[in-house]
SEZAKE-215215 format. One record per residue (C-alpha): y, z, x; residue in one letter. Coordinates in steps of 0.25 Angstrom, whole numbers, plus 5000, padded with zeros to 4 digits. Each point is the difference from the previous one (the first is absolute). Example, Ala and Ser with C-alpha at 12.3 -4.5 7.8 and 13.67 -1.06 7.14 Angstrom:
! SEZAKE-215215
+------+------+------+----+
:   yy :   zz :   xx : aa :
+------+------+------+----+
: 4982 : 5031 : 5049 :  A :
: 5014 : 4998 : 5006 :  S :
+------+------+------+----+
//
This chain:
! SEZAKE-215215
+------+------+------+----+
:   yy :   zz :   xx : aa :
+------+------+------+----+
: 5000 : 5000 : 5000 :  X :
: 5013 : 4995 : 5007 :  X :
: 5010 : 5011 : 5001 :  X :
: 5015 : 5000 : 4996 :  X :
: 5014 : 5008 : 5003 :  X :
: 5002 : 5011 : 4990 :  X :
: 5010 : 4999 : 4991 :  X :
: 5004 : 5012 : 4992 :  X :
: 5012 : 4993 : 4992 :  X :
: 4989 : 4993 : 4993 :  X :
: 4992 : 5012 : 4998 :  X :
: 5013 : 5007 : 4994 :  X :
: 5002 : 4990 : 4991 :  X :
: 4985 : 4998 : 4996 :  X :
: 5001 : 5015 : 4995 :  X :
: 5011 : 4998 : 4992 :  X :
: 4997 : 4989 : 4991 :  X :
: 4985 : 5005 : 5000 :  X :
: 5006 : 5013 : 4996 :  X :
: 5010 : 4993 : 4988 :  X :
: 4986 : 4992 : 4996 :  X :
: 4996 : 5014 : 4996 :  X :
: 5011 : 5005 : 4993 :  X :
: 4999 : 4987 : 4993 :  X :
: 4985 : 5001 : 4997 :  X :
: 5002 : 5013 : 4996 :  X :
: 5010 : 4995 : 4990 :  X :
: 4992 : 4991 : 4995 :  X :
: 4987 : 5007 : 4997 :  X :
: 5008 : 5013 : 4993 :  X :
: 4997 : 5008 : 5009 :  X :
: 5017 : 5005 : 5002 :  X :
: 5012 : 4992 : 4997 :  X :
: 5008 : 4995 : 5009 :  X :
: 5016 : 4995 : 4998 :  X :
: 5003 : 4986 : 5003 :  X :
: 5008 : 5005 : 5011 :  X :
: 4992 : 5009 : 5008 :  X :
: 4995 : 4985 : 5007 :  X :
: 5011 : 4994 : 5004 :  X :
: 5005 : 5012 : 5011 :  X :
: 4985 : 5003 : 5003 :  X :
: 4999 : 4984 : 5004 :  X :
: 5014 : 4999 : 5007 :  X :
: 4999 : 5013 : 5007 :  X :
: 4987 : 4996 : 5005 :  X :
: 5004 : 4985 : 5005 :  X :
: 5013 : 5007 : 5006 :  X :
: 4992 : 5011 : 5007 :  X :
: 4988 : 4989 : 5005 :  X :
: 5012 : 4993 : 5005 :  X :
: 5004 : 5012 : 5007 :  X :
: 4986 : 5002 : 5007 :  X :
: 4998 : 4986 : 5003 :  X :
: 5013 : 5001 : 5009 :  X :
: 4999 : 5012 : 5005 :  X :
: 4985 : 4995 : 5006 :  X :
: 5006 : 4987 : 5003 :  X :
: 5011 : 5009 : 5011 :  X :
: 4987 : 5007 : 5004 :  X :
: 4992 : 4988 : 5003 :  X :
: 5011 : 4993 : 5008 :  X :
: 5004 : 5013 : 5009 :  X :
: 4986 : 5002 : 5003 :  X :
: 4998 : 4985 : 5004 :  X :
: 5012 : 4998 : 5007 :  X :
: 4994 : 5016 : 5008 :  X :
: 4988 : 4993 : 5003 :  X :
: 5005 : 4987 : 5005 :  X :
: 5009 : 5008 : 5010 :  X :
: 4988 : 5008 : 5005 :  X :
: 4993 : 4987 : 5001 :  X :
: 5011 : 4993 : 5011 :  X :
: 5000 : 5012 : 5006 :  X :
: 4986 : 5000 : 5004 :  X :
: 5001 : 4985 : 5001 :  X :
: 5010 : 5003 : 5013 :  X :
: 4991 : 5009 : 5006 :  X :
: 5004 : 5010 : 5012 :  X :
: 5004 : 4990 : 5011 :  X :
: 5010 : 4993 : 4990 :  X :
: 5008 : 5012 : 4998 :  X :
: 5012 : 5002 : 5009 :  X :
: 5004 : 5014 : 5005 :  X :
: 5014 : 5001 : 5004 :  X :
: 5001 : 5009 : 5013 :  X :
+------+------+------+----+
//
């Protein structure tokens, strides 16, 4: 099974609208009422904070790349490329 990155924006946002299919279902079968508007802050509130994540995550990603590449020239240098002033 091939791997992939991990991206928690869309986990977020999966728990959101699987969570407003329940309070929908819910409504649906009885079980509670649930106002017409209880969906539409649930729903935007839960794009708005997926976004949030999938840029936060974004920042992450790219700080720990741009770490690694640097760790990577320098150990591409190598000791006798260094220069020690003195």
């Amino acid at each position: 099974m091939a791997r992939h990155e991990f991206q928690p924006g869309k986990l977020v946002a999966g728990f959101f609208l699987a969570t407003a299919g329940v309070v929908y279902a819910g409504d649906a079968g009885g079980w509670w009422d649930t106002p017409w508007f209880v969906m539409i802050p649930l729903l935007t509130g839960g794009l708005c904070l997926a976004g949030v994540v999938a840029l936060v995550a974004l920042g992450v990603r790219r700080r720990r790349a741009g770490s690694r590449r640097a760790a990577a020239r320098a150990a591409d240098r190598g000791p006798e490329d260094s220069h020690v002033p003195g």
